[in-house]
BAVOKE-158146 format. One line per 2 residues: for each residue x, y, z of C-alpha. Coordinates in pm, 1 decimal, padded with zeros to 6 digits, always signed. Each point is the difference from the previous one (the first is absolute). Example, Ala and Ser with C-alpha at 12.3 -4.5 7.8 and 13.67 -1.06 7.14 Angstrom:
# BAVOKE-158146
+01230.0:-00450.0:+00780.0; +00137.0:+00344.0:-00066.0 .
# end
This chain:
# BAVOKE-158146
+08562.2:+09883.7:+05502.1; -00245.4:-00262.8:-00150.7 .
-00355.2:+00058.2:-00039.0; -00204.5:-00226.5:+00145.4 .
-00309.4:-00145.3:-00167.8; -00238.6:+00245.7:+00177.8 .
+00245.9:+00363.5:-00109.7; -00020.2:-00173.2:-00362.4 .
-00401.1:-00046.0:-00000.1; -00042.6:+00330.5:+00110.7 .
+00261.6:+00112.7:-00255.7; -00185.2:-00184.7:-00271.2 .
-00354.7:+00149.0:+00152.0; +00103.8:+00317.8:-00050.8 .
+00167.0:+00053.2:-00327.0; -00171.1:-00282.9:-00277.6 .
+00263.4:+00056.4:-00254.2; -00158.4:-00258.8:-00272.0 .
-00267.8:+00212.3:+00013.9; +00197.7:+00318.5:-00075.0 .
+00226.5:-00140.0:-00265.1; -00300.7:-00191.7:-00203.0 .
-00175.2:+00329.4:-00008.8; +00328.3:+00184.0:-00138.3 .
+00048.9:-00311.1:-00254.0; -00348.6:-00012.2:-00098.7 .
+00031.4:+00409.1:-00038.5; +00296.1:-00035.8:-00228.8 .
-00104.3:-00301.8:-00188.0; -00326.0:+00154.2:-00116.5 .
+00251.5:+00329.6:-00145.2; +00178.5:-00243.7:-00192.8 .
-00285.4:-00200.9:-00099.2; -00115.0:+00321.8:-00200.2 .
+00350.2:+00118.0:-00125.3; +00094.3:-00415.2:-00102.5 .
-00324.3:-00011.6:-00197.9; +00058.8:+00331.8:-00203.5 .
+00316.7:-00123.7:-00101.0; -00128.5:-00347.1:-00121.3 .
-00252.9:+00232.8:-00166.6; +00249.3:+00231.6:-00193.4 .
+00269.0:-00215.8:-00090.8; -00076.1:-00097.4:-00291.8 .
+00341.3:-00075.2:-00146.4; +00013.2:-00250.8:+00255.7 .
+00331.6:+00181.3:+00204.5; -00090.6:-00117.4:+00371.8 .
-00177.8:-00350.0:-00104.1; +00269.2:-00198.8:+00153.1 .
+00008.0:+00137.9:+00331.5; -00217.4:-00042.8:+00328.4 .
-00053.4:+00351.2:+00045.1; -00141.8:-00024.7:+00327.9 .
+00296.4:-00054.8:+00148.7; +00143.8:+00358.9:-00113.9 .
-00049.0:+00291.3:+00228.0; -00289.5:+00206.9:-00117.0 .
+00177.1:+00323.6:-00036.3; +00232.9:-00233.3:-00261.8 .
-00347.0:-00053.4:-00160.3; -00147.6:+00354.1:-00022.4 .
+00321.3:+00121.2:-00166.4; +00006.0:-00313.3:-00270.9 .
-00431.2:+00064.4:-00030.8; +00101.9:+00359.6:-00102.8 .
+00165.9:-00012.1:-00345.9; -00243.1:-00285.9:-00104.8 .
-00263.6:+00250.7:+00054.8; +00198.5:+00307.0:-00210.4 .
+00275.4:-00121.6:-00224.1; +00129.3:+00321.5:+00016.7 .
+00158.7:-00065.9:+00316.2; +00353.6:-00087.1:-00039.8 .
+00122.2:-00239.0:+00284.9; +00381.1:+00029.6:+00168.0 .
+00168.7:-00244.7:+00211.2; -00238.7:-00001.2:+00300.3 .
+00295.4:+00056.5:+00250.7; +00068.2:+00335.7:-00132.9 .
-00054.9:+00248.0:+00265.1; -00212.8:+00286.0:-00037.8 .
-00205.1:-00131.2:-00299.2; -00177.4:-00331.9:-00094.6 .
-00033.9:+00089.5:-00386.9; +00210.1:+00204.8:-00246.2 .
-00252.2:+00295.9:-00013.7; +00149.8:+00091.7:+00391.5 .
-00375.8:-00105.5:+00117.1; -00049.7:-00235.0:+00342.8 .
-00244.6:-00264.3:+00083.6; -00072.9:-00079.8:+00297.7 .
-00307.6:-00238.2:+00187.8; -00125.0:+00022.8:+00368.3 .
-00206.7:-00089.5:+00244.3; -00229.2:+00133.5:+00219.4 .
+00075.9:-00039.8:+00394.1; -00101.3:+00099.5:+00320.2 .
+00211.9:+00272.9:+00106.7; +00031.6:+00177.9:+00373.7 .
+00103.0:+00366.8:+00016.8; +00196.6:+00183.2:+00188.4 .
-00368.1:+00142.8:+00151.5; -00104.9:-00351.8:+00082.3 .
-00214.6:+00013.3:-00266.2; -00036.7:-00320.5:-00228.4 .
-00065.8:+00021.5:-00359.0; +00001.3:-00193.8:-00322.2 .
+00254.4:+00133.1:-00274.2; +00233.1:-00116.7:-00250.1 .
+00367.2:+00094.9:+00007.5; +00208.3:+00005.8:-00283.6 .
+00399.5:+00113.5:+00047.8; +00127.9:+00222.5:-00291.1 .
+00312.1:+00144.7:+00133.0; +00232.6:-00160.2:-00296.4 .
-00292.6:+00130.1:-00281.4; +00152.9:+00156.0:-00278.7 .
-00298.5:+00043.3:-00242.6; -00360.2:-00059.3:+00036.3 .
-00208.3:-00238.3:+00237.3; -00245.4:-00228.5:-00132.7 .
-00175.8:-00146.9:+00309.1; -00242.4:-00316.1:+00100.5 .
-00155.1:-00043.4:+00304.2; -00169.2:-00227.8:+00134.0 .
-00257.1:+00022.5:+00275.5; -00049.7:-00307.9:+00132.9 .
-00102.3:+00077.4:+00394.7; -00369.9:+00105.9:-00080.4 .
-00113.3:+00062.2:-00329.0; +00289.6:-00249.1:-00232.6 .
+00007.4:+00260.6:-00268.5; +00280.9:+00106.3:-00223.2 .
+00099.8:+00336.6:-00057.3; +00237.7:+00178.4:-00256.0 .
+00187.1:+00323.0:-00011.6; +00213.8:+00169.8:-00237.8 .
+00240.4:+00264.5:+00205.6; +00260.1:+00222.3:-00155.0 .
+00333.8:+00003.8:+00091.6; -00037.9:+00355.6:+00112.4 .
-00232.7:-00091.7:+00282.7; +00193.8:-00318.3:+00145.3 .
+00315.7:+00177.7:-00083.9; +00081.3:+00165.2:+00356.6 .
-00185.1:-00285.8:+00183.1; +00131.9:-00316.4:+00181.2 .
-00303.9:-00190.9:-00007.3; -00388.7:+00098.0:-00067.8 .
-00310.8:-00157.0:+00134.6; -00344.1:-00081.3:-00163.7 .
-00227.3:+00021.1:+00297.8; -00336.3:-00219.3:+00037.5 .
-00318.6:+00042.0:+00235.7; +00091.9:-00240.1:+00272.2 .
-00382.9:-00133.8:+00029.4; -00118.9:-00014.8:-00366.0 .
+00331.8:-00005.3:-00169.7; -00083.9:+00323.9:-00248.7 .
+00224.2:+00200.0:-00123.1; +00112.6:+00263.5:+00211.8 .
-00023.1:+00257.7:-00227.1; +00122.2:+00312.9:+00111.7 .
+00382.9:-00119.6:+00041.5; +00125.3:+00153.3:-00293.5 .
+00142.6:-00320.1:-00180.1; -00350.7:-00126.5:-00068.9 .
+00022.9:+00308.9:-00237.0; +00213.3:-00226.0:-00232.9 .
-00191.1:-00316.4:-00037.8; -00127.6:-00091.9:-00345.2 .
-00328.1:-00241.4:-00048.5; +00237.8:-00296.4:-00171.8 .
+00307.9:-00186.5:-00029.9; +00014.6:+00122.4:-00378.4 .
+00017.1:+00367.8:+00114.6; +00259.3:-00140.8:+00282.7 .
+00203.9:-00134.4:-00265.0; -00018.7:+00338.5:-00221.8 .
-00226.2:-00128.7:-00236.9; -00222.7:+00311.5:-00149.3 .
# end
């Protein structure tokens, strides 16, 4: 059956998709924005000069930004599963969304899968609904270990930190302590 030109106005009244997808794009874009501009900022051997890195997906980013910021950090092939570096540690960048629950409830959290992770999690997110602040965390294997995914949980009116979920017990202040550096 073809839609006639009054079903497709009401289709287009209803649901104003442009408006949906340029807040997602302008969401992600301002997450890379900070990530892209670290790099530039650390690379001073000049390794990612030739390359429009804001065409790369940001998680791509966050685990290249990492071993600029602590040399220390040994990279593997980035396809190897389980691991991003050669110290068995994980990087790995979200963003915020809204989120129903099972108990109709809606709320603002950032979910990060971690049912491959064989060694420590080092974690940016991003929250970009309310408040467009950037958050790290440094979790232990131990603690993601028996999980399948975890989520960081924000204040669905001010965007805050929901504290009490027991991740937010594993953010640091900086990047540098994301990346290990002491």
């Amino acid at each position: 059956m073809l839609l006639g030109e009054p079903e497709l106005e009401d289709i287009k009244n209803r649901i104003d998709f442009s408006k949906v997808f340029k807040e997602k794009y302008n969401k992600s874009i301002a997450s890379k924005k900070v990530v892209v501009n670290m790099i530039k900022e650390l690379d001073t051997n000049g390794i990612f000069e030739n390359y429009d890195l804001m065409i790369m997906e940001t998680g791509f980013l966050f685990e290249m930004l990492l071993p600029l910021i602590n040399m220390d950090l040994n990279i593997t092939p980035i396809n190897c599963k389980g691991h991003d570096y050669v110290d068995v540690i994980t990087a790995k960048k979200s963003e915020s969304k809204f989120r129903t629950a099972k108990t109709k409830r809606t709320n603002i959290s950032a979910m990060i899968p971690c049912c491959t992770i064989e060694g420590d999690l080092r974690v940016m997110v991003y929250e970009g609904d309310v408040t467009n602040e950037h958050y790290f965390f440094l979790i232990p294997y131990e603690e993601v270990k028996p999980m399948r995914y975890i989520e960081i949980p924000f204040n669905l009116k001010t965007g805050e930190p929901y504290r009490k979920n027991r991740w937010w017990g594993y953010e640091v202040k900086t990047l540098k302590e994301a990346a290990g550096v002491k």
